[in-house]
C-alpha positions in Angstrom: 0.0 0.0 0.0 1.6 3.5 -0.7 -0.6 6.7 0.8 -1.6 9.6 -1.6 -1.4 12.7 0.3 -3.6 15.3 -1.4 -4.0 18.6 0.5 -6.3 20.4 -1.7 -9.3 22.0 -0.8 -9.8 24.5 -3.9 -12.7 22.3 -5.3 -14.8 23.2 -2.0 -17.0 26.4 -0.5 -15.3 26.2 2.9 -11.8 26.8 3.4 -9.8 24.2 5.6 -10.5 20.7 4.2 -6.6 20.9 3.3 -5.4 20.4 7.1 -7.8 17.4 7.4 -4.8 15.2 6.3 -2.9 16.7 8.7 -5.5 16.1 11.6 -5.6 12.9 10.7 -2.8 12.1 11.1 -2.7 14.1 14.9 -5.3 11.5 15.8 -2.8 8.4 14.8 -0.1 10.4 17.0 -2.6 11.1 19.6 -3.4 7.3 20.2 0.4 6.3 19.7 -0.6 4.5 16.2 2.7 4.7 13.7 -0.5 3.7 11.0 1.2 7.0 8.7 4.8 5.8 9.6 4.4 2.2 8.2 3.5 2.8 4.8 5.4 5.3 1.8 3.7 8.0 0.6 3.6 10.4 -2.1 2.7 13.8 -1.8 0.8 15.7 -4.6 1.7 19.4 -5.1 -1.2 21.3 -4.6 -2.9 24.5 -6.2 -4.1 26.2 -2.9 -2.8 29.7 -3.7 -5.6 30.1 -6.3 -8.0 30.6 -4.0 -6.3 34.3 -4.0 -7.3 34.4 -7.6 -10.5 36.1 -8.4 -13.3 34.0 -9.5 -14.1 34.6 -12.5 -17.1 32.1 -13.0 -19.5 31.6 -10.2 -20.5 28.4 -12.1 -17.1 26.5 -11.9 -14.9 28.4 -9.3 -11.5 27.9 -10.0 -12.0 25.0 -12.5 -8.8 25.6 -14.4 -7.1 24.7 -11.2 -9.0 22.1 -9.9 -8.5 20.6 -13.4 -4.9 20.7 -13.3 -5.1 19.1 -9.1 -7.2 16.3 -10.5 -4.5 15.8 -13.3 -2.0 15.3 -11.1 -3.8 13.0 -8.6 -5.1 10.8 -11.7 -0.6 10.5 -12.4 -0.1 9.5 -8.5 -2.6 7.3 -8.9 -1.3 5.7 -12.0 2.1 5.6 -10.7 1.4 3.7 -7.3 -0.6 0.6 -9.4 2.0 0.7 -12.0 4.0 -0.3 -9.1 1.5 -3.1 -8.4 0.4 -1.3 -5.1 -2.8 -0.4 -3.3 -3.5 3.0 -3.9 -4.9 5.0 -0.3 -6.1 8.2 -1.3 -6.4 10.8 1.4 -7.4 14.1 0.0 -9.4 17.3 0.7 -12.7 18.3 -0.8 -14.2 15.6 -2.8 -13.5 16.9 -6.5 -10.4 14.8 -5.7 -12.3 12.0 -6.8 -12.3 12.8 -10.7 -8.9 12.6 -10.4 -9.0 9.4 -8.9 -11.0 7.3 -10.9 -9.2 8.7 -13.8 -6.5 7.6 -12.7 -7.9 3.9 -11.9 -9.4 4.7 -15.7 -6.2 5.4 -17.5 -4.7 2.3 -15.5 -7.4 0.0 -16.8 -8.5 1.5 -19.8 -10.7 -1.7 -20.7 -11.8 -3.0 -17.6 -15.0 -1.7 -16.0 -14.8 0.3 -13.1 -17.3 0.0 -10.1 -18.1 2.6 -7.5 -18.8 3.1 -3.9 -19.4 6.4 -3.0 -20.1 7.0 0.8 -21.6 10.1 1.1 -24.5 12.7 2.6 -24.3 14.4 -1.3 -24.7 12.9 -4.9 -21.8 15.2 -6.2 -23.7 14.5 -9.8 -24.0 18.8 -10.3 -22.4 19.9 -13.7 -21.5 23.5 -14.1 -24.4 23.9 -16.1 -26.7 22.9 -13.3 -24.6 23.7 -9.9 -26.2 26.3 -7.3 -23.4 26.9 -5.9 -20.0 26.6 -8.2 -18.4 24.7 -6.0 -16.4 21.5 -8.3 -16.4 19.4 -5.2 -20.1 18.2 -6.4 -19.2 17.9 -9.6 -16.8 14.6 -10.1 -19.3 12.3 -10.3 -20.7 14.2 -13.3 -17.5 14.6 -15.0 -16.5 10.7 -14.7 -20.3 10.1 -16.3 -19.5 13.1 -19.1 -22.7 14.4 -18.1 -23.9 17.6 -18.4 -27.4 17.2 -17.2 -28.3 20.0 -20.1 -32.0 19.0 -19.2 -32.3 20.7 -15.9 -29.7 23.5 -17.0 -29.6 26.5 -14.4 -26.5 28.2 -15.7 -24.3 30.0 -18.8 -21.1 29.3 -19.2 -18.5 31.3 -20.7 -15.9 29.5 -23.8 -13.3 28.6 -21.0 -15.5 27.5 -18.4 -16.8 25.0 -20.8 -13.5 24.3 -21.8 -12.0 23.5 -18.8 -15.2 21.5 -17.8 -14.6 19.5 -20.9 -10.8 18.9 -19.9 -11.6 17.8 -16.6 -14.1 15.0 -17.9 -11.6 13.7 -20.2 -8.7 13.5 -17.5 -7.2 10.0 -17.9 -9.6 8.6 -21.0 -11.3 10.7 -23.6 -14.1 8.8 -22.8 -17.2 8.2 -20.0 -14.5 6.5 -16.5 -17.8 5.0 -15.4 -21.1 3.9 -16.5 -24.5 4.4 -13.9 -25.5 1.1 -13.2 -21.8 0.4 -12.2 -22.3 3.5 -9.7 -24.1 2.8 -5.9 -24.4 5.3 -3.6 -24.5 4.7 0.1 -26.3 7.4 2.7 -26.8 10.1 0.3 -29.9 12.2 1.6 -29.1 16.0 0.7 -29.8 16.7 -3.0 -30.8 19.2 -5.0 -33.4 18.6 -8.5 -31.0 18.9 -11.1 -29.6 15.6 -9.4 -32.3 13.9 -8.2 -33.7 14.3 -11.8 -30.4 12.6 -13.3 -30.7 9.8 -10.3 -33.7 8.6 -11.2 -32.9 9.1 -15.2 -29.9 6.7 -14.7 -31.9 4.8 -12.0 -28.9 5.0 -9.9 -29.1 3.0 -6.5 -28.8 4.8 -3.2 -29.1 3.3 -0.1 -30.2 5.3 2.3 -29.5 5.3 6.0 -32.7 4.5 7.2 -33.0 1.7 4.3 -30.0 -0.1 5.4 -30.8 -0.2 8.9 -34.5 -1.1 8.5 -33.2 -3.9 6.0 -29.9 -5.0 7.5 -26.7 -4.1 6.8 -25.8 -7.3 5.4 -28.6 -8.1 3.5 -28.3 -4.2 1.8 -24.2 -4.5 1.1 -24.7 -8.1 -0.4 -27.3 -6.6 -2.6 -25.1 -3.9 -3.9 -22.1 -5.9 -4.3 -24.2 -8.4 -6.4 -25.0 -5.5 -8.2 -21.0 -4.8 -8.7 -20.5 -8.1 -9.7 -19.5 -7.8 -13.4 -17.8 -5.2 -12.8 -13.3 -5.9 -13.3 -12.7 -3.6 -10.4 -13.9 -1.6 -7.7 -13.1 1.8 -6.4 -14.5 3.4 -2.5 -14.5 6.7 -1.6 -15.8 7.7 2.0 -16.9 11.2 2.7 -16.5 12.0 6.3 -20.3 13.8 5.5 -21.8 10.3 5.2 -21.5 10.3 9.1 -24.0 11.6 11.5 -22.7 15.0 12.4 -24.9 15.1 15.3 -23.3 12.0 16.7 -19.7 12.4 15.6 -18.9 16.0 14.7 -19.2 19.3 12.7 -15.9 19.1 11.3 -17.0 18.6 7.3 -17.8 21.6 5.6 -21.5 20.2 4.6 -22.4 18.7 7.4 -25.8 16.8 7.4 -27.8 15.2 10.3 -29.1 11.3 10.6 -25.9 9.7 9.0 -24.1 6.6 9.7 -22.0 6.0 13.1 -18.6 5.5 12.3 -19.1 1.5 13.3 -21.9 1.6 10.4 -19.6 3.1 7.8 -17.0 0.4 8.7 -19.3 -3.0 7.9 -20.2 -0.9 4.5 -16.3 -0.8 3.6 -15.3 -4.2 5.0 -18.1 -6.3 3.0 -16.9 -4.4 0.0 -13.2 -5.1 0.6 -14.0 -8.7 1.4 -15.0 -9.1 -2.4 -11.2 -9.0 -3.1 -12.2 -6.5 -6.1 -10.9 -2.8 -4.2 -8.4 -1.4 -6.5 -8.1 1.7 -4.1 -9.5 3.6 -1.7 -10.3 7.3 -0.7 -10.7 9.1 2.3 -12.0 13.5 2.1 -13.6 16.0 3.3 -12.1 16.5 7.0 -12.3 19.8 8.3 -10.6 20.7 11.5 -11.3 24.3 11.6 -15.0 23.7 11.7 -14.7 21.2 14.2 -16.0 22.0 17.6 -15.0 18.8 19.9 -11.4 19.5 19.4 -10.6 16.7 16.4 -13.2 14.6 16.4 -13.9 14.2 12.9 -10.3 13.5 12.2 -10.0 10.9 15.0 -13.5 9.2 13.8 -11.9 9.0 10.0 -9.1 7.9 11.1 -10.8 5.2 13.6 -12.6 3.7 10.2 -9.4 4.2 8.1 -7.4 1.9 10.5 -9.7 -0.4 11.2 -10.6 -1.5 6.9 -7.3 -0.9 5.6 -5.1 -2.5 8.4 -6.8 -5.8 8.2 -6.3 -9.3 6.3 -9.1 -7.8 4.0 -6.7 -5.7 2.1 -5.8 -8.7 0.0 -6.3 -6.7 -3.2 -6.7 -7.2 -7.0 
């Protein structure tokens, strides 16, 4: 296993998601845990001075750098499997995750590519469509090369859609994913432009209250039977899927009635028991929002030791 270390947070509204690296790795120090001492690492060079830059679309804040973060995440990526490694991504705000699967992508241009994404928010927004601007809810749409035109709230100037076109072909020219091959777990704070492209792609989300009605097991043995033809499968765990009532403020979205941190662990472990994980990701810690000290960090890190220490990382 080598440990991608990327602290950028330009894709997000909220500064601060940058330190949530750091923090985590405070908690492993904190607890006497040499977790961040046994493994190599590589770490990305980052783009955080542009948020000094002026924003010149509100529709895709500083897309021309988050394009140019996600590029070089998608070559770290690359690199550590080239190496015949387990990629463990730790990043900051979620657009990361374009990066990330392009990199799996470019790896395994042929294979398909399943994904688990562990989250309070369906990141499916396209420029075209996003309230906000912020590109952190945007990778899912760029891996799809989906512009959700249909429920289009926004114009975009010639480089806006040019950089949005760059960042959807990071890696392969080409869709990294398809819809059915996409299964969301906890999701529960959308806006219509995606709900309207979730139930047009009839993508799955299980939903907190579903999986615990239903059992755990019976709901993650349903989704990965769901997975099953796909070559290889990618996680990525935002730390907004968790109940921020229960655990802690420290995400910049934070969203009530999420998973305890114990929850978020049997979701992870059935899917690494598959053997099919081709790497990981961890985002979206925020220490400066957090108000019980480093909570947050110490809960990510709690469910990031206890999936990717075990005798289920027996990989690809």
């Amino acid at each position: 296993m080598i440990i991608i270390k990327n602290r950028s947070d330009i894709g997000a509204g909220t500064r601060g998601a940058d330190m949530g690296i750091d923090a985590m790795e405070i908690a492993a120090i904190n607890t006497d845990n040499n977790f961040f001492h046994k493994y190599p690492f590589i770490d990305v060079k980052t783009h955080n001075d542009s948020i000094y830059d002026k924003v010149k679309t509100t529709s895709a804040k500083r897309i021309k750098s988050v394009v140019e973060q996600c590029e070089r995440v998608s070559d770290s990526v690359q690199e550590v499997l080239l190496k015949n490694e387990f990629p463990l991504v730790l990043s900051g705000d979620h657009s990361s995750a374009l990066g990330t699967i392009s990199g799996i992508k470019a790896f395994n241009p042929n294979k398909r590519l399943g994904i688990v994404w562990i989250d309070a928010h369906a990141d499916m927004h396209s420029p075209y469509t996003s309230p906000s601007g912020n590109v952190h809810g945007m990778p899912l749409a760029a891996a799809l090369q989906e512009d959700n035109i249909e429920m289009k709230i926004n114009e975009l100037d010639k480089e806006s859609i040019s950089q949005w076109n760059k960042l959807k072909e990071i890696g392969t020219p080409d869709a990294k994913i398809l819809p059915e091959d996409l299964i969301y777990f906890g999701v529960r704070d959308t806006e219509k432009p995606e709900d309207f492209l979730i139930k047009k792609q009839q993508i799955k989300n299980y939903s907190v209250s579903e999986i615990r009605y239903r059992g755990f097991q019976t709901c993650t043995s349903e989704a990965i039977e769901k997975l099953a033809h796909c070559d290889a499968i990618y996680i990525t765990f935002d730390v907004d899927s968790l109940d921020c009532d229960f655990v802690s403020y420290g995400t910049g979205t934070p969203v009530p009635f999420g998973f305890s941190p114990d929850e978020a662990k049997q979701i992870i472990k059935a899917f690494l028991k598959t053997g099919k994980i081709i790497c990981a990701e961890f985002v979206e810690v925020n220490p400066l929002l957090d108000t019980k000290g480093n909570k947050m960090a110490e809960a990510a890190f709690d469910i990031l030791y206890s999936c990717f220490t075990s005798d289920l990382m027996i990989t690809k």
